[in-house]
N, C-alpha and C positions, 0 to 999 in steps of 0.2 A: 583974472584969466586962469582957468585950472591947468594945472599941470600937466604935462603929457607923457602920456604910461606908452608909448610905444616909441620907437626908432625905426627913422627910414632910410638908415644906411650904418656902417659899424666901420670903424679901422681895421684895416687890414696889414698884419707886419707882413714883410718880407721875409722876415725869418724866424725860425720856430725855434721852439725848445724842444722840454721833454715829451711834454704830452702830444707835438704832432710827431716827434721823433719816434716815439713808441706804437700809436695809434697807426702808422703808417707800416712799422715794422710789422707789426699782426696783420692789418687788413687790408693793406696796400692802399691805392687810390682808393677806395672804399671807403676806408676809416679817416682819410684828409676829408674826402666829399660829404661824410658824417659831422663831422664835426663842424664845417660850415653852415652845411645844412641845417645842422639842430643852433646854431646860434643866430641865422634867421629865425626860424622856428621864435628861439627866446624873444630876439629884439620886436616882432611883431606881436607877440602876446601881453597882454595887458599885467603888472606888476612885474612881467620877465619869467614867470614860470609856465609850466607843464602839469595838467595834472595829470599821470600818465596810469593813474585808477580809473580814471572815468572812459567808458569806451568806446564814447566817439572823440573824444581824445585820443585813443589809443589806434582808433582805425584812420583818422587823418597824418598821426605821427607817422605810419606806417606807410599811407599813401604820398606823404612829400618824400620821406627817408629813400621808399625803395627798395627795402629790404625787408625778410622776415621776419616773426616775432622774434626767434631767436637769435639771429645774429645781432639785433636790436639793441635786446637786454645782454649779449655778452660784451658789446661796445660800450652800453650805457654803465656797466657794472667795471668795465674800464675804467672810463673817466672818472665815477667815483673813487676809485683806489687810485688814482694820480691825483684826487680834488679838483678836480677842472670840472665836474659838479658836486654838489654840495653834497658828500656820503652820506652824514643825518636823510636830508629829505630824501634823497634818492632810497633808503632803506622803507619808508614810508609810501614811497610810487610822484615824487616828487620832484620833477628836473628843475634845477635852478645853480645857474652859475654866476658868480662873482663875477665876470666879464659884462655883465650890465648893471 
């Protein structure tokens, strides 16, 4: 039986740390509903990433997200600098977090 590259649901803690402590402090509910968002995003995508070069990629991230390009990439350039995604790939257009 092959393996299976997606997840149909993810744990959800009650309580947060830094990165929604922060994320929330910037963008208020926004940046909590980002960050959920983008980790459906993850768990439905096949290996858990984004390629967030390719641009229909970029214009579905955009259509589940909700938001701007810009407000997008200044959240995403966020979580990179907390590492709640991977700052390498994200430097390359690359979303991918250790949370799956």
């Amino acid at each position: 039986m092959p393996c299976k590259e997606k997840v149909d649901w993810f744990h959800h803690q009650i309580q947060h740390g830094q990165t929604m402590a922060i994320l929330e402090d910037e963008f208020g509910h926004v940046g909590y509903a980002f960050w959920f968002k983008l980790l459906e995003m993850l768990g439905d995508s096949a290996g858990h990433f984004i390629n967030y070069n390719q641009p229909l990629a970029k214009k579905y991230f955009k259509i589940k997200i909700r938001l701007d390009s810009s407000q997008i990439e200044r959240i995403l350039n966020l979580l990179a600098e907390l590492d709640a995604i991977d700052p390498e790939l994200w430097n390359v257009g690359v979303i991918w977090s250790e949370n799956f």
